[in-house]
C-alpha atoms as a printed R data frame, in Angstrom:
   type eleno elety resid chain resno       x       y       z
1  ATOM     1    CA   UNK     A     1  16.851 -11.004 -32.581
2  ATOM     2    CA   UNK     A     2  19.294 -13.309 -31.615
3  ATOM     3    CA   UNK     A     3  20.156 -11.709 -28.240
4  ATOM     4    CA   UNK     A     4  16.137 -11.641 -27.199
5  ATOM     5    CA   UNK     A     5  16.567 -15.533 -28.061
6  ATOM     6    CA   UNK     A     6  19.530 -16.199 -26.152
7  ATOM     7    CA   UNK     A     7  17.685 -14.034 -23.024
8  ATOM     8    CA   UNK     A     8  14.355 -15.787 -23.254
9  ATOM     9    CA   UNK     A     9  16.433 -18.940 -23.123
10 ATOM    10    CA   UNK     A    10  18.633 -17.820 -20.052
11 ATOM    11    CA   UNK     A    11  15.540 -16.946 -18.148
12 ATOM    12    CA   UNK     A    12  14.016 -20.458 -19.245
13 ATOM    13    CA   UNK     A    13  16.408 -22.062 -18.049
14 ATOM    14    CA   UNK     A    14  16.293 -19.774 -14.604
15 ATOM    15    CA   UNK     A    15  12.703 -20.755 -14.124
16 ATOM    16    CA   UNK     A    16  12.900 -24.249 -15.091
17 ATOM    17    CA   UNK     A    17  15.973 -24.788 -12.081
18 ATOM    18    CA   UNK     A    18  13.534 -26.696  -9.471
19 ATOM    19    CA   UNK     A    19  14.672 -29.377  -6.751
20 ATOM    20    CA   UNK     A    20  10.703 -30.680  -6.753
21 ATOM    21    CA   UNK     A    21   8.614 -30.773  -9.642
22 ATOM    22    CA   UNK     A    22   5.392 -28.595  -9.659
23 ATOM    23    CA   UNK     A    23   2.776 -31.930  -9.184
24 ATOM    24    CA   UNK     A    24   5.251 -32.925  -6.103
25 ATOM    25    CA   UNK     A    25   4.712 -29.417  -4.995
26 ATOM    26    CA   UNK     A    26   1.252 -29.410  -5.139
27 ATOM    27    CA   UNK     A    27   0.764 -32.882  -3.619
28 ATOM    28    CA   UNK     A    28   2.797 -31.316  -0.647
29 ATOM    29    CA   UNK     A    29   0.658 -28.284   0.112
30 ATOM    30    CA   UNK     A    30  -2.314 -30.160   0.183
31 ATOM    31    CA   UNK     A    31  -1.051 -32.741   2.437
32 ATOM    32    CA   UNK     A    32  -0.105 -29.743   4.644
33 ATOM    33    CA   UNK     A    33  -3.300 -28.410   4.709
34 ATOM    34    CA   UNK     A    34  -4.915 -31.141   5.584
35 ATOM    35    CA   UNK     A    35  -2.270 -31.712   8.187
36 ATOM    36    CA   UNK     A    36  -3.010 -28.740   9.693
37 ATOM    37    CA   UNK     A    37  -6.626 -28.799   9.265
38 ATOM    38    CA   UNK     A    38  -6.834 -25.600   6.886
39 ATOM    39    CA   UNK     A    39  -3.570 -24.089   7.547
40 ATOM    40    CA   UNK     A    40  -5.301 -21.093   9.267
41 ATOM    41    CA   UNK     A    41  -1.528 -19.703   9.916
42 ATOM    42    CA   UNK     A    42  -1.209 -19.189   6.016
43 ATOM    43    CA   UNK     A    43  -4.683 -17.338   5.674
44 ATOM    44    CA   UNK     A    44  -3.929 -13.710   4.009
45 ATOM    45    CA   UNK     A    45  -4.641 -11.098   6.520
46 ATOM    46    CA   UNK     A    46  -6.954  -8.643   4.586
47 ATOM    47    CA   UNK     A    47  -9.693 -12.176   5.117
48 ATOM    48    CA   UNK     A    48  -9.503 -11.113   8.816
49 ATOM    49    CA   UNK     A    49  -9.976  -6.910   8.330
50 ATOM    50    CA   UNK     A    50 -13.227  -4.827   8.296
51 ATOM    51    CA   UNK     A    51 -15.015  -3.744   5.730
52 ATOM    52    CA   UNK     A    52 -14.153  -0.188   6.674
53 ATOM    53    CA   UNK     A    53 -10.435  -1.359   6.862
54 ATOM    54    CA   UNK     A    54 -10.653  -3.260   3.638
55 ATOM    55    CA   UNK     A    55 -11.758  -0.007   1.592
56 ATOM    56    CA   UNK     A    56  -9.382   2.071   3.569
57 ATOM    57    CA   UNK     A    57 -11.397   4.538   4.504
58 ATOM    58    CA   UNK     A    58  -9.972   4.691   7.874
59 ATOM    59    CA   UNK     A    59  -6.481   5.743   6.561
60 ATOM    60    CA   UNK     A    60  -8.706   8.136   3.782
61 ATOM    61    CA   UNK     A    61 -10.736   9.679   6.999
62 ATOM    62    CA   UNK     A    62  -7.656  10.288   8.714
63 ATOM    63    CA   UNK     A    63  -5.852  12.147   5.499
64 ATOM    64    CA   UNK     A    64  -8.798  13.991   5.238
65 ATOM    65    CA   UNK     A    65  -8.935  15.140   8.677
66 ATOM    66    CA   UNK     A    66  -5.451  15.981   8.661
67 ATOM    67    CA   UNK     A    67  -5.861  17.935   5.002
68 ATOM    68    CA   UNK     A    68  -9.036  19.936   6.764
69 ATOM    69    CA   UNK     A    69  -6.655  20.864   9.867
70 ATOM    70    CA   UNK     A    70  -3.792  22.108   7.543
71 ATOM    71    CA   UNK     A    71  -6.185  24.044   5.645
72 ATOM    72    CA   UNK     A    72  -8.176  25.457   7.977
73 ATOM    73    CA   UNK     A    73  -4.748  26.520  10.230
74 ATOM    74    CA   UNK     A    74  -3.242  27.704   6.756
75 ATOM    75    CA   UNK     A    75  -6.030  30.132   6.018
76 ATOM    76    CA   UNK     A    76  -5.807  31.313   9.528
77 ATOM    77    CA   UNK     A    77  -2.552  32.345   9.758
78 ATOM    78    CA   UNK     A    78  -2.521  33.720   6.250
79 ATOM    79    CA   UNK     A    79  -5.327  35.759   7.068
80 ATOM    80    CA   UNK     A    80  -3.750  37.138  10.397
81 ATOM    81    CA   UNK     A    81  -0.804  38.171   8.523
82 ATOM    82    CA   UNK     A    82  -2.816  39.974   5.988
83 ATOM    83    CA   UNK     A    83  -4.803  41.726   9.124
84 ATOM    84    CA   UNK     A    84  -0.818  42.742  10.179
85 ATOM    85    CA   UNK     A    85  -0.137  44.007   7.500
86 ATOM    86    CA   UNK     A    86  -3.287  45.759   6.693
87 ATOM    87    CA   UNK     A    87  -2.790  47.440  10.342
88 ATOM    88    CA   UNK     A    88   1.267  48.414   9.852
89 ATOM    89    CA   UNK     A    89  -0.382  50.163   6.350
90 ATOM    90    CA   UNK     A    90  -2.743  52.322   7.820
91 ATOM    91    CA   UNK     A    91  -0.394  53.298  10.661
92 ATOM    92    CA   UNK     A    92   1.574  54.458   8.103
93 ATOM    93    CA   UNK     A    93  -0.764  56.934   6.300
């Protein structure tokens, strides 16, 4: 037990290592939002995507597509090897 307590207090003391206080923090940001008039610069960039681009079903489509293509070329070569070797039997006999 005592080496969780003496870790909880290391990391306490970690997190509580701060130049500004939190409220001066605060009061900063919001002065440099209003500043800036919204701070449009620090807007996330998913606000800006489509609705298609925010459910990523683009990047889904495109696996898909690329899935079907593999698949589809897959089976086609697998069954023109099986129509080889299906031939080279018969010769055979």
């Amino acid at each position: 037990m005592e080496l969780y307590r003496k870790e909880a207090q290391r990391r306490s003391k970690i997190m509580k290592d701060r130049q500004v206080k939190p409220l001066d923090n605060a009061v900063y940001w919001v002065e440099y939002v209003i500043r800036h008039n919204g701070a449009q610069h620090l807007r996330v960039a998913y606000l800006d995507l489509t609705w298609y681009q925010y459910y990523l079903l683009d990047v889904f489509a495109f696996i898909l597509v690329v899935l079907v293509g593999v698949y589809f070329a897959l089976k086609k070569a697998i069954s023109y090897w099986l129509r080889r070797i299906r031939k080279k039997k018969f010769k055979i006999i």
